[in-house]
C-alpha positions in Angstrom: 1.0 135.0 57.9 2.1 133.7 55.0 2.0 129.8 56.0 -1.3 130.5 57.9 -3.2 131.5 54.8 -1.4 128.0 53.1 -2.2 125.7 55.9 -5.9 127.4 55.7 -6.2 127.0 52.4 -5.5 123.4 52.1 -8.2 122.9 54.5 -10.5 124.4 52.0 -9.8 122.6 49.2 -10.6 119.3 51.9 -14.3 118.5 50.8 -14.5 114.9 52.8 -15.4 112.3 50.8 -19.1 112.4 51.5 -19.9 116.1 52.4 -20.5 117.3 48.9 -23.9 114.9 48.3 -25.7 117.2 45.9 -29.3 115.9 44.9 -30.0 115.7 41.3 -33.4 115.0 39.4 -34.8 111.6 38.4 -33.9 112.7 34.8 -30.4 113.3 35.3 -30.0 110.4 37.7 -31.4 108.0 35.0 -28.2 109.9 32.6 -26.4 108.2 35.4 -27.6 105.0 34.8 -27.4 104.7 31.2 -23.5 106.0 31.0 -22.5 103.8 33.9 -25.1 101.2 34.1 -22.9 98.6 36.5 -21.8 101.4 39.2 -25.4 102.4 39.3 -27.9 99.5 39.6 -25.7 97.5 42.3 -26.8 96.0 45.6 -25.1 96.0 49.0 -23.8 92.6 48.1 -22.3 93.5 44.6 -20.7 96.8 46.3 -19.3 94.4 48.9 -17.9 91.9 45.9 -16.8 95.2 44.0 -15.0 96.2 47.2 -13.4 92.9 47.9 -12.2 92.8 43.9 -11.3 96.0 44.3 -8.8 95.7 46.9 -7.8 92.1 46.4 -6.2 91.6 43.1 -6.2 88.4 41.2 -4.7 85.6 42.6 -1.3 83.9 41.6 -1.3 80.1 40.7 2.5 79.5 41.2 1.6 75.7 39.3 -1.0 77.4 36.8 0.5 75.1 34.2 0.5 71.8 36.3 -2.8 69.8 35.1 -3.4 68.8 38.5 -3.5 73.0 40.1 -6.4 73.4 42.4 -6.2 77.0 42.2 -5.1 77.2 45.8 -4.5 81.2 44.7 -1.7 83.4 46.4 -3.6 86.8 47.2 -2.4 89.9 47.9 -4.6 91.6 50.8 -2.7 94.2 52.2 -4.7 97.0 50.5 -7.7 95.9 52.3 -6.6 95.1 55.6 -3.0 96.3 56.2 -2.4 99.7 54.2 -3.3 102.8 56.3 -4.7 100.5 59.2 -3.7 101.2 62.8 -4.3 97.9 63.6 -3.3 95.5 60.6 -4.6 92.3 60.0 -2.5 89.6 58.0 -4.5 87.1 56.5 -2.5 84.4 55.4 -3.2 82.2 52.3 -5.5 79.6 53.7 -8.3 82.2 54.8 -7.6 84.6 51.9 -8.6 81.5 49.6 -11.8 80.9 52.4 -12.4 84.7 51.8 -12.6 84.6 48.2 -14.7 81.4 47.9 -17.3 83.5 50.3 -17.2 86.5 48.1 -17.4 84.0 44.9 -20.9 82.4 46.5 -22.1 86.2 47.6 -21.2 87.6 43.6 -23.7 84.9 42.5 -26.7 86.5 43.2 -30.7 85.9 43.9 -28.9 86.3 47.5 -31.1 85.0 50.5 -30.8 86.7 53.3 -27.9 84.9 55.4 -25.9 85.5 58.4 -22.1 85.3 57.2 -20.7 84.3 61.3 -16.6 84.5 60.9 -15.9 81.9 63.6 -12.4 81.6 65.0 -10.4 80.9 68.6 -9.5 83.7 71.3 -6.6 85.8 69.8 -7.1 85.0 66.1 -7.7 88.3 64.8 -11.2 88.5 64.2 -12.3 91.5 65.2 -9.6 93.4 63.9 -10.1 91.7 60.7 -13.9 92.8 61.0 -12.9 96.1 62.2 -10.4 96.6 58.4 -13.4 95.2 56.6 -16.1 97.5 57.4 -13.2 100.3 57.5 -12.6 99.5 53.7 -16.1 99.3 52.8 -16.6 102.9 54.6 -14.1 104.1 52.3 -14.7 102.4 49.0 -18.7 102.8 49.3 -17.8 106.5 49.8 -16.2 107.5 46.4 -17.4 107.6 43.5 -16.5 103.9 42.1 -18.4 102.6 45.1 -21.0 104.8 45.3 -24.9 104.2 45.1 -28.0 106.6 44.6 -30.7 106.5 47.3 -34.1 108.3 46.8 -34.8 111.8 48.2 -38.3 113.2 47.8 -38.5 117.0 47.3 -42.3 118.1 47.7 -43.6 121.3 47.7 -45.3 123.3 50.3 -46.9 125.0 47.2 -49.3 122.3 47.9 -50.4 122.4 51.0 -54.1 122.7 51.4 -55.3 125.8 52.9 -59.6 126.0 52.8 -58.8 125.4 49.0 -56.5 127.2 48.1 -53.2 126.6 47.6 -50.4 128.9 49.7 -49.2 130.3 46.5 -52.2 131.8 45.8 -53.6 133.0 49.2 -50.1 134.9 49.8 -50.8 136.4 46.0 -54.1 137.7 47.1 -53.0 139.6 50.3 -50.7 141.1 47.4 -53.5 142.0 45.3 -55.2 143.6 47.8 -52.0 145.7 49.2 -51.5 146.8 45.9 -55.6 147.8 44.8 -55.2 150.0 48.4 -52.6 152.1 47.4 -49.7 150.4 49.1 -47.6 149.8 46.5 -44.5 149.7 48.5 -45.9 146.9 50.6 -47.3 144.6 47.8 -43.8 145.1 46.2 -42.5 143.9 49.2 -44.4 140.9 49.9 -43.8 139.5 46.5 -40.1 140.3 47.1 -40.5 138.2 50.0 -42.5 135.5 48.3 -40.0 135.3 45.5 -37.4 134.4 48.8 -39.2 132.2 50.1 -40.5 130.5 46.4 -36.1 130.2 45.9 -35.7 128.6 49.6 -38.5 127.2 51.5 -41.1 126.3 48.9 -40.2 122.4 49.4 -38.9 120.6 52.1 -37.3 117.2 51.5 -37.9 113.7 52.5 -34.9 111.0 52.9 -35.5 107.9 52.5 -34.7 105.4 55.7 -33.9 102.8 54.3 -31.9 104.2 51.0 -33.6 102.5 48.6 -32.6 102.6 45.0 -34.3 105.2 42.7 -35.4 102.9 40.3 -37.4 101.3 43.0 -40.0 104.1 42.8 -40.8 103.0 39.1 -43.7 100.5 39.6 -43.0 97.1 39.7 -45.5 96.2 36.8 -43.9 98.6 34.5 -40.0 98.1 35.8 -39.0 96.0 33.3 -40.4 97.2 30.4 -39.0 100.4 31.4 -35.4 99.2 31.8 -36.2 97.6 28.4 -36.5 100.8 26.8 -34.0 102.8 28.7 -31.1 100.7 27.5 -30.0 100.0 24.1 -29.2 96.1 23.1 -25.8 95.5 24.4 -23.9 93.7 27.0 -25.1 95.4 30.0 -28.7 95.0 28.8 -28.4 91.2 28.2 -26.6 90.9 32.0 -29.4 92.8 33.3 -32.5 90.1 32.5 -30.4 87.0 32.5 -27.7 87.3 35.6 -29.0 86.1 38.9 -27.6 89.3 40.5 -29.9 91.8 38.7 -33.2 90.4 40.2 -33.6 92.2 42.7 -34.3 95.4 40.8 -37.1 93.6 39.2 -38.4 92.1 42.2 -37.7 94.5 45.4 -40.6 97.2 46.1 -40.0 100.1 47.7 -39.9 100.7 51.5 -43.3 101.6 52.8 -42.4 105.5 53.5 -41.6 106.0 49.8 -44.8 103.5 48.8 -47.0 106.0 50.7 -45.6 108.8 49.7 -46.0 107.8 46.1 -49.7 106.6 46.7 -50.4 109.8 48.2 -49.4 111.7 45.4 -50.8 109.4 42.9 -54.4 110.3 44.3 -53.7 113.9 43.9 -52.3 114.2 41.2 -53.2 110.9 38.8 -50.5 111.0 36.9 -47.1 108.7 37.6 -44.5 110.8 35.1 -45.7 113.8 37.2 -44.8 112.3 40.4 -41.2 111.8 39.0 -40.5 114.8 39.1 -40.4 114.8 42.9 -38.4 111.8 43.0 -34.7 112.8 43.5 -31.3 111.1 43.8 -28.1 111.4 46.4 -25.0 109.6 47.1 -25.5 107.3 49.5 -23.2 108.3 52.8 -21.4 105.6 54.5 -20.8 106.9 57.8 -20.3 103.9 60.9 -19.8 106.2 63.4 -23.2 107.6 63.2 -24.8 104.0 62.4 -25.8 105.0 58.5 -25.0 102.8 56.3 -22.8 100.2 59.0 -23.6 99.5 62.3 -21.8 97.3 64.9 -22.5 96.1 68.3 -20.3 95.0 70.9 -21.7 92.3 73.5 -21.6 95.3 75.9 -24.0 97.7 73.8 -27.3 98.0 75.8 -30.4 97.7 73.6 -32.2 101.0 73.6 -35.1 101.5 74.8 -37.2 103.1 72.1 -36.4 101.3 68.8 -38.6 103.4 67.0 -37.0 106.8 64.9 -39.4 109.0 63.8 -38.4 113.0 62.5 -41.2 115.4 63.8 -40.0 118.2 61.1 -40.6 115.7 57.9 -43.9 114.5 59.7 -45.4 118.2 60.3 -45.0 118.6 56.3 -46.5 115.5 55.4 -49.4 116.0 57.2 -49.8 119.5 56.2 -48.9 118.3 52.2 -51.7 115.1 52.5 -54.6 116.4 54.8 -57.8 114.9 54.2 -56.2 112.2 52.0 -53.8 109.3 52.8 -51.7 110.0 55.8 -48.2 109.2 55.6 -46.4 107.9 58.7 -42.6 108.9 59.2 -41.6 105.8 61.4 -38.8 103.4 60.9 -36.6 100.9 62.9 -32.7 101.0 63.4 -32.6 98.6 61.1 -33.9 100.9 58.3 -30.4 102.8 59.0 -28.5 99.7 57.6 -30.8 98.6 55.0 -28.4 98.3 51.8 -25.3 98.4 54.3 -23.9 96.4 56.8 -25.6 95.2 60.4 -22.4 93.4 62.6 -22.5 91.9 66.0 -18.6 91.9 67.7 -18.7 88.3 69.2 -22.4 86.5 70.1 -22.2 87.2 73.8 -24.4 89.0 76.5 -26.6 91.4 74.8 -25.2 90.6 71.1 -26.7 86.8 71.7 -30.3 89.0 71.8 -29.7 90.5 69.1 -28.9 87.7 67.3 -31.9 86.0 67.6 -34.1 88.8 66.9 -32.7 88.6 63.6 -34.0 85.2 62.8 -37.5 86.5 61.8 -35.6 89.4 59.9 -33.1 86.5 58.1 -36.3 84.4 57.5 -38.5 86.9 55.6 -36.9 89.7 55.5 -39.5 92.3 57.1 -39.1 93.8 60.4 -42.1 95.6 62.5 -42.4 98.7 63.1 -45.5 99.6 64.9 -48.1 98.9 62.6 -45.8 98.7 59.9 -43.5 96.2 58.3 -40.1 97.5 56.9 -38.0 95.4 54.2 -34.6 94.8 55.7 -31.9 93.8 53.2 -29.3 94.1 54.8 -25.3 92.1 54.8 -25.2 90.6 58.1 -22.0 89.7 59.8 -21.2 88.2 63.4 -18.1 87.1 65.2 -18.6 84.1 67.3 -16.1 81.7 69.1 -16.5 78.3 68.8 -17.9 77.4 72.3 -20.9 80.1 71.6 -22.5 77.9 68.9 -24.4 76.1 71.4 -26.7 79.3 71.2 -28.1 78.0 68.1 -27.9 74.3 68.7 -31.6 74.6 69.2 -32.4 77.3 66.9 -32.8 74.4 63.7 -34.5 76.8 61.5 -32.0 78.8 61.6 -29.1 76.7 60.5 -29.3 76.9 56.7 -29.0 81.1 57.1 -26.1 80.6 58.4 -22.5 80.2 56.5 -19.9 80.0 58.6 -16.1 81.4 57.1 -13.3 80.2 59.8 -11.0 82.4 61.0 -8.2 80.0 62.7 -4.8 80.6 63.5 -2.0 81.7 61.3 -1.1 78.7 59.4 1.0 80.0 56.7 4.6 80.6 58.0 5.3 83.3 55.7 2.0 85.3 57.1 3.5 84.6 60.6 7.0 86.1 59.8 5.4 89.0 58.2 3.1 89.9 61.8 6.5 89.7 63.5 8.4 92.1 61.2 5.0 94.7 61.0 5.3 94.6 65.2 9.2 94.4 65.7 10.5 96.3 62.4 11.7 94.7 59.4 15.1 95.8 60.5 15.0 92.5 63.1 15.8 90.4 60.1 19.1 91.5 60.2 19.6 89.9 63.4 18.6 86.4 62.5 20.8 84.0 60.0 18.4 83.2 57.3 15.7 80.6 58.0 16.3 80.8 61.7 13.7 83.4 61.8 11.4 81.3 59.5 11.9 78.2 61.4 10.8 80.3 64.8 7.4 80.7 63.1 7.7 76.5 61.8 7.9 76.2 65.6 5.1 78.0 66.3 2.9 76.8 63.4 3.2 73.0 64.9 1.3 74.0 68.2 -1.6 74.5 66.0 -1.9 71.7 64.2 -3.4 68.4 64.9 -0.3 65.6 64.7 -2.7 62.8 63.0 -3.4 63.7 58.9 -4.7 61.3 56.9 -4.2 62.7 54.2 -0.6 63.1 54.1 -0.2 59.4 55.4 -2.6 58.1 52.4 -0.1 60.5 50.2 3.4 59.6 51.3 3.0 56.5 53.3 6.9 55.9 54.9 7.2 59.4 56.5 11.1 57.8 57.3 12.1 58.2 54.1 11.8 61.9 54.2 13.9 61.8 57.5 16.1 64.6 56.5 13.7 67.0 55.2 11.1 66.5 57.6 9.0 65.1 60.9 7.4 61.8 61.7 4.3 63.5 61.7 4.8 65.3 58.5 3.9 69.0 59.9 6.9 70.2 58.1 5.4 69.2 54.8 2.0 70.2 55.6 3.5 74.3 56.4 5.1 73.7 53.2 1.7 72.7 51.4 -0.4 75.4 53.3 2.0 78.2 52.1 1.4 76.7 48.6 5.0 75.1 47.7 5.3 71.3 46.8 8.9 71.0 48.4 11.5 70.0 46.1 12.8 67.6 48.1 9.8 65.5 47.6 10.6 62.4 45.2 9.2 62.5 41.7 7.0 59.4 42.3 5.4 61.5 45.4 4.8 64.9 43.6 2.9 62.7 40.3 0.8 60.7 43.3 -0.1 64.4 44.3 -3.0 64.6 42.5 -5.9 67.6 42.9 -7.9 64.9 44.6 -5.1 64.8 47.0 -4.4 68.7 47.2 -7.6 69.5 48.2 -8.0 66.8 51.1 -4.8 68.0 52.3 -6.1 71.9 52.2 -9.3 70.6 53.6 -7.8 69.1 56.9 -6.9 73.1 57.2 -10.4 73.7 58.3 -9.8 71.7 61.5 -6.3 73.4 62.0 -5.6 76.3 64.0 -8.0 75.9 66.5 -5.4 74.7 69.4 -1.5 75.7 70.4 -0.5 79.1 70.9 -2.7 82.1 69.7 -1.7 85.4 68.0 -0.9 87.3 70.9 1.0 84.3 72.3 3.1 84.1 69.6 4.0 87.9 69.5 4.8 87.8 73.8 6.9 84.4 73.2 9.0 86.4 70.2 9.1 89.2 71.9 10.5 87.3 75.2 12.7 85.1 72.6 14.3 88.1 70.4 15.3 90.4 73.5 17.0 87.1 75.0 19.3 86.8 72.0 19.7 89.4 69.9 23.2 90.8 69.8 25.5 93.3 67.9 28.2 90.8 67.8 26.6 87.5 67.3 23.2 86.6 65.0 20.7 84.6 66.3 21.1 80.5 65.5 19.5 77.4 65.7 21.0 76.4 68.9 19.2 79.9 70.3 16.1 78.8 69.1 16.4 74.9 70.5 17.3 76.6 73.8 14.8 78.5 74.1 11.7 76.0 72.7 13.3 73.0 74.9 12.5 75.2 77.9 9.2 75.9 77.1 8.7 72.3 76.4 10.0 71.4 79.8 7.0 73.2 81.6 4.5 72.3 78.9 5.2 68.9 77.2 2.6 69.0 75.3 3.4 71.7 73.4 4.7 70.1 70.8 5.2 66.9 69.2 8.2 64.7 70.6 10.7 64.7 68.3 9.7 67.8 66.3 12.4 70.2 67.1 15.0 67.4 66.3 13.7 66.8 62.9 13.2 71.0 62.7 17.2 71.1 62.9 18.1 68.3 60.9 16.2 69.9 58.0 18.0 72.7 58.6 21.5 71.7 58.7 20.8 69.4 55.6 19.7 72.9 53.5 22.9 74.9 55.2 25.1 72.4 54.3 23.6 72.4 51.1 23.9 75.7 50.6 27.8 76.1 51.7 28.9 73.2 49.3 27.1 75.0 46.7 28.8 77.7 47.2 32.1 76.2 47.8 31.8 74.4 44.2 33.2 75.2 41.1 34.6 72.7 39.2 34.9 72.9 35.5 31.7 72.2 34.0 33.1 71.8 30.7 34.4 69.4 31.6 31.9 67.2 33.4 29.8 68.1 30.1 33.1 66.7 28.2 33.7 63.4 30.6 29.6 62.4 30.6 29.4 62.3 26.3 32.4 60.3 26.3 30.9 57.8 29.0 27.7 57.8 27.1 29.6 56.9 23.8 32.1 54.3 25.0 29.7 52.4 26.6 28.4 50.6 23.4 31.9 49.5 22.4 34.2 46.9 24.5 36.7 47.2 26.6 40.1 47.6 25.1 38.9 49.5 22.0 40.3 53.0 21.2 37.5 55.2 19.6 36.8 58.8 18.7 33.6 60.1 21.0 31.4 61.5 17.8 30.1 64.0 20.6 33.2 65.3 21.9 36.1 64.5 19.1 38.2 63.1 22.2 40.0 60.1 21.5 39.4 57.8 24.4 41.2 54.4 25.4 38.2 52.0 26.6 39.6 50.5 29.7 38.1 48.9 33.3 40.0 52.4 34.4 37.9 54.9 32.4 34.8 53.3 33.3 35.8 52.7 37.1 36.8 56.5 37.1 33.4 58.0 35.9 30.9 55.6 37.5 32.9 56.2 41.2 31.6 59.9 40.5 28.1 58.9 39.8 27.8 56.6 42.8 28.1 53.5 41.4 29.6 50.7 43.5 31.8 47.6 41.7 29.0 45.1 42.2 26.5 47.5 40.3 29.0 48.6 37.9 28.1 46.4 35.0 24.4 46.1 35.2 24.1 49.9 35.1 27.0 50.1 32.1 24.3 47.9 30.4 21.3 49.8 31.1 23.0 53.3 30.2 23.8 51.9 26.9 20.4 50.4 26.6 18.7 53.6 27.2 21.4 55.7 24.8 20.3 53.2 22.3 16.8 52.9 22.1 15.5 56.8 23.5 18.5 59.2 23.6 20.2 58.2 19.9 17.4 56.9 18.1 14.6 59.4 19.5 16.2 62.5 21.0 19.0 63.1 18.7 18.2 61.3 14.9 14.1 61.9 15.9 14.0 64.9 17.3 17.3 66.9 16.8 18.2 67.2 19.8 21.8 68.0 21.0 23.1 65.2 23.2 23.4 67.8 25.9 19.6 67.8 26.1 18.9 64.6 25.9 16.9 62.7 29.1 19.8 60.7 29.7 22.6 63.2 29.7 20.6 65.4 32.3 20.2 62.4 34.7 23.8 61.5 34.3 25.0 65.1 34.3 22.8 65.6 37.9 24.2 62.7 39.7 27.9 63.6 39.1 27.5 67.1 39.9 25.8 66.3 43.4 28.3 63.7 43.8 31.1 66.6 43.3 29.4 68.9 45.5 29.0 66.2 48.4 32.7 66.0 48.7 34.1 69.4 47.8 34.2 70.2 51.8 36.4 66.9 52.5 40.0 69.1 51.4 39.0 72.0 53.9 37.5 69.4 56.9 40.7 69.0 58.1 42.7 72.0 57.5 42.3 74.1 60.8 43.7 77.2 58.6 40.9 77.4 56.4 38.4 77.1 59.7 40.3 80.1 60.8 40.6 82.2 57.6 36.8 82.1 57.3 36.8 83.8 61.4 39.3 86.2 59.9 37.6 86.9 56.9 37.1 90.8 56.4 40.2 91.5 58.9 43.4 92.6 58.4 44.7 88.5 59.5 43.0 87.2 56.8 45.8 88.4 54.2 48.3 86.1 56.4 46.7 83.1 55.2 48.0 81.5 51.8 46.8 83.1 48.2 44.4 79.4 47.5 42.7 79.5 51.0 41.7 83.3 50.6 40.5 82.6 47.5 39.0 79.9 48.3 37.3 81.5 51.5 35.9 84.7 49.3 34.6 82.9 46.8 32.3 80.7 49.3 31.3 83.9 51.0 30.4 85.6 48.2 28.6 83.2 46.7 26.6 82.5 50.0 25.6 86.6 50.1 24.7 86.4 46.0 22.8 83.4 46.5 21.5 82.9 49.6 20.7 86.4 50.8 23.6 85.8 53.6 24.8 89.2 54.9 28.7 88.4 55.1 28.6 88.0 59.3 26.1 85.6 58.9 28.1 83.6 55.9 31.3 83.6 58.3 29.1 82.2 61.1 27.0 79.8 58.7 30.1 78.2 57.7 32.0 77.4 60.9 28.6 76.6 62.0 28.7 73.9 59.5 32.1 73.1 60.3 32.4 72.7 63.9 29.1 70.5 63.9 30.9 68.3 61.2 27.6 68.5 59.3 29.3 67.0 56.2 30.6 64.0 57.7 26.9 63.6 59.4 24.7 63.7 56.6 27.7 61.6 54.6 25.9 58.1 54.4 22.7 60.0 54.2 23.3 61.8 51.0 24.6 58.3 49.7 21.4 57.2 49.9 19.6 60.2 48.7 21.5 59.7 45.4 20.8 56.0 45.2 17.1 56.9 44.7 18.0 57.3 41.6 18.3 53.2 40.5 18.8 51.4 37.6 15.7 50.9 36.6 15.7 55.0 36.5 18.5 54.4 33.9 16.1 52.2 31.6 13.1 54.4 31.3 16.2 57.4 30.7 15.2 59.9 33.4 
């Protein structure tokens, strides 16, 4: 009994969060206004903005100090169409930036009215992303941040005409009389009654259809002299006349139920303050399931039959309350039930096409018939269309500039992909995948979708070869890279300076004729689905070769697919990173010393050879010989036949920037200097290239790295183990590696003799860096 009366009374302390919409006066409504002045005198579009900002927190500008940032933003938009959806959807960075640039223009104000059509393929998400949007705004315009007033009218029957006299005073009379005939008891009783009835039925109330705005009722000749004098001079009162989105309370009127009403009580009563005090405020309830406030049509939805709504009740009392005066008719449209909301059509087909084009007068000038009457619709519209349906408004010219179009193309952004499959499949899948392997299954993916031809990038980088190990011919691989707002760090420094905003936004513009081909959404989701219950194992993660497999067969039923080549370049990028990656965490030379061997070099090159000298940096005493040199340039790369001209042009560039600049100019340490840094980075990587050439050939360390973990690995000699755990380890700290997938990374990388492969390459990576490089003292 106990938990019945608990479970009970949780449900009483549920109030909804719409149910308790108490009306309060004109007078306590304008208290409203004054102590929260930009909650109270919004429009649907600034609600919607407020919603969006609401949700949507500011956006993160990863290169916010670069001066060539386009504010290509990284927003957050889980709260608004992920978190406590049963249908997510996961916008990824290229429409979340489309998305903000639409709620930028709609924030603007002096709004006309416009058709906002979301426009994407079959299988993009656009009606579920419609369906989270108007879910959000249900539930944001429904508590008190997002709440609006709408006017209520509370008349009195008190005022009904009967032969002259009012009803107050007739039912007095009978009292009168009662009471004069002795019947004291009875006259007692009807006032009783009366009282009743004066606390409960003495007014009957009058919503307005198309929740207009309290302050509507105010005149329009005397609006803004009255907002003058309500507010004190302050911020909020200087927004109010200047800002573009605070017209409209200056120039809408109100709909032409509450205009007759007023005019009706005007003539009986000549006097506007007095007619205030019938004016009355409530919340205005957002409820899409019963069409107030949001309404959406699917292409299946019949039009009814009788789009006229009138209330027989409200009418009764209106004609009793303004007999013999001006009559007030009760009629209004559907579209009255979405004025100050939201009016969506799901996809422009069948019946929704209809509709759609009875909204062009509506969009044109805003007034909608109704019988004899015309009814102010401002409304947001919204549609979904697919891009073969625009041919419906091919002829429709008019029309054109009220509509903005906001494409809603496939997932572009690979980290967006790779979060739909772990919000499906369960984040735990990531565990079954080496790391990038389940990246590089979205890459895939991604290059259906885009087009293999960008100007852009071609304009940008010119020799896609040279980029052969990081990327494809067609440079899709740096266009994901781009989209998901990273300039790769592979690119060469020449590149990333010629990547100018007039360049970044070209590139982000070809995104808008993306995403419109290749395999949709729900493609993707089958083809993982088919891909992960092919290879996932307990014993083994998933691999490269997997993935290959796997793509290669599609590719042999569809060659178009994708582009030739693509899944070759796809693995060659990523066995260059793994390998990478293990010799990094394989290296660990001493430092201190590299530091110790580049000062000295640095020093002794501005005396000849056979001199003894003291490095000034270091305090090492150092024999100038063909020997020292040959040893420190074969580190940095440097053959015989260059080995002079780049002596020359070190000491040239220690001379006349790092010495006289760096170090006497500015006080730096020689450590920081330009020169040093270069120097410093081209013997390390030369290091790091070669640390795997000991281990290549020893079939013991191979074998250590299987037995890692086991008791057989404490067979193998004390250098190999440690040796062994301190690669694995470092590729867990690092790299995010769990230690299976370290073991299998690194006999990955040694049974495909990756190091030997990419060993000419990486020789020519580090030549980039010439001896002209040396002059300028990069």
């Amino acid at each position: 009994m106990q938990e019945l009366n608990k479970a009970l009374e949780s449900l009483r302390k549920h109030r909804g969060s719409w149910a308790k919409r108490a009306l309060i006066t004109f007078s306590d409504y304008l208290q409203e206004v004054i102590a929260q002045p930009e909650r109270n005198i919004r429009d649907v579009y600034q609600v919607y903005v407020d919603m969006i900002s609401t949700f949507i927190c500011e956006g993160i500008d990863e290169y916010k100090d670069d001066a060539e940032s386009i504010d290509y933003l990284d927003y957050n938009c889980n709260r608004l169409f992920v978190e406590g959806s049963d249908r997510p959807f996961f916008a990824d960075r290229l429409f979340a930036n489309r998305l903000m640039r639409h709620v930028d223009s709609v924030s603007v104000g002096a709004q006309q009215n416009k058709i906002y059509i979301f426009e994407g393929p079959h299988g993009s998400g656009k009606s579920t992303f419609l369906n989270n949007l108007l879910r959000k705004f249900e539930e944001y315009a429904n508590t008190p941040e997002g709440a609006r007033y709408e006017v209520v009218w509370r008349l009195n029957r008190d005022d009904y005409e009967e032969g002259g006299q009012t009803l107050s005073s007739f039912t007095d009379r009978i009292a009168s009389i009662l009471e004069n005939d002795g019947k004291k008891r009875a006259a007692t009783e009807i006032k009783n009654f009366i009282n009743v009835k004066d606390q409960t039925t003495n007014y009957f109330n009058v919503p307005c259809p198309s929740h207009d705005n309290p302050l509507l009722i105010i005149p329009k000749d005397v609006r803004r002299q009255f907002l003058e004098d309500l507010f004190e001079n302050g911020e909020f009162k200087w927004k109010l006349f200047t800002e573009k989105k605070y017209e409209w309370i200056f120039r809408d009127e109100p709909c032409t139920i509450c205009t007759s009403i007023y005019q009706g009580l005007l003539k009986k009563y000549q006097d506007p303050e007095h007619i205030m005090r019938y004016v009355y405020a409530r919340p205005y309830a957002i409820r899409r399931r019963l069409g107030e406030g949001i309404s959406v049509f699917n292409p299946g939805d019949k039009p009814l039959r009788h789009n006229v709504i009138h209330n027989d009740v409200i009418q009764k009392n209106l004609n009793a309350l303004f007999a013999g005066s001006q009559q007030v008719a009760y009629l209004y449209s559907r579209y009255a039930k979405t004025n100050n909301g939201i009016y969506a059509l799901m996809d422009v087909k069948s019946h929704n096409t209809d509709r759609l084009m009875e909204l062009h007068n509506i969009i044109s000038d805003g007034i909608h018939k109704v019988e004899d009457l015309e009814e102010r619709v401002n409304s947001l519209l919204f549609a979904l269309m697919n891009p073969e349906d625009r041919r419906i408004l091919d002829d429709l010219q008019a029309f054109s500039d009220r509509i903005e179009y906001i494409k809603i193309p496939y997932i572009l952004d690979l980290k967006t992909e790779v979060q739909i499959y772990l919000e499906i499949f369960g984040k735990a899948i990531e565990k079954s995948f080496l790391p990038r392997v389940l990246h590089n299954f979205a890459r895939v993916i991604i290059a259906t979708r885009l087009r293999c031809q960008s100007e852009a990038l071609l304009e940008w980088i010119g020799d896609p070869e040279k980029y052969e190990l990081f990327c494809d011919k067609d440079l899709l691989l740096l266009k994901m890279e781009i989209f998901t707002g990273n300039i790769p760090k592979w690119l060469e420094a020449n590149d990333v300076e010629k990547f100018t905003a007039k360049r970044r936004k070209k590139v982000i513009a070809e995104s808008e004729n993306d995403g419109w081909i290749g395999l949709s959404g729900r493609d993707s989701i089958r083809m993982f689905n088919e891909f992960y219950t092919r290879f996932a194992r307990d014993d083994k993660m998933i691999d490269m070769s997997m993935l290959g497999t796997f793509f290669r067969e599609y590719c042999k039923q569809d060659k178009e697919l994708l582009p030739e080549g693509f899944l070759d370049s796809l693995l060659r990028m990523y066995n260059y990173t793994v390998l990478q990656e293990v010799k990094e965490a394989l290296y660990y030379y001493n430092e201190e010393q590299i530091s110790r061997d580049i000062q000295n070099y640095m020093f002794a090159v501005n005396f000849e050879q056979g001199a003894s000298e003291r490095c000034t940096y270091t305090g090492d005493f150092i024999e100038i010989t063909a020997d020292f040199f040959r040893r420190v340039e074969a580190r940095l790369l440097v053959t015989e036949s260059e080995a002079n001209a780049f002596r020359n042009n070190v000491q040239k560039a220690y001379t006349t920037s790092a010495l006289t600049q760096e170090i006497l100019r500015d006080e730096l340490d020689i450590t920081q200097t330009s020169l040093f840094i270069h120097l410093y980075g081209r013997y390390v990587h030369n290091l790091k290239e070669k640390v795997l050439v000991p281990f290549l050939q020893n079939e013991n360390f191979r074998m250590a790295i299987r037995d890692f973990d086991s008791d057989s690995f404490r067979t193998y000699d004390t250098k190999i183990q440690e040796d062994v755990t301190y690669m694995i380890e470092n590729l867990t700290r690092k790299y995010k590696y769990s230690r299976q997938g370290a073991k299998e990374i690194c006999i990955y990388v040694i049974d495909n003799n990756l190091a030997q492969a990419f060993a000419e390459k990486a020789v020519r990576e580090v030549a980039r860096s010439t001896i002209s490089d040396i002059e300028t003292g990069v």
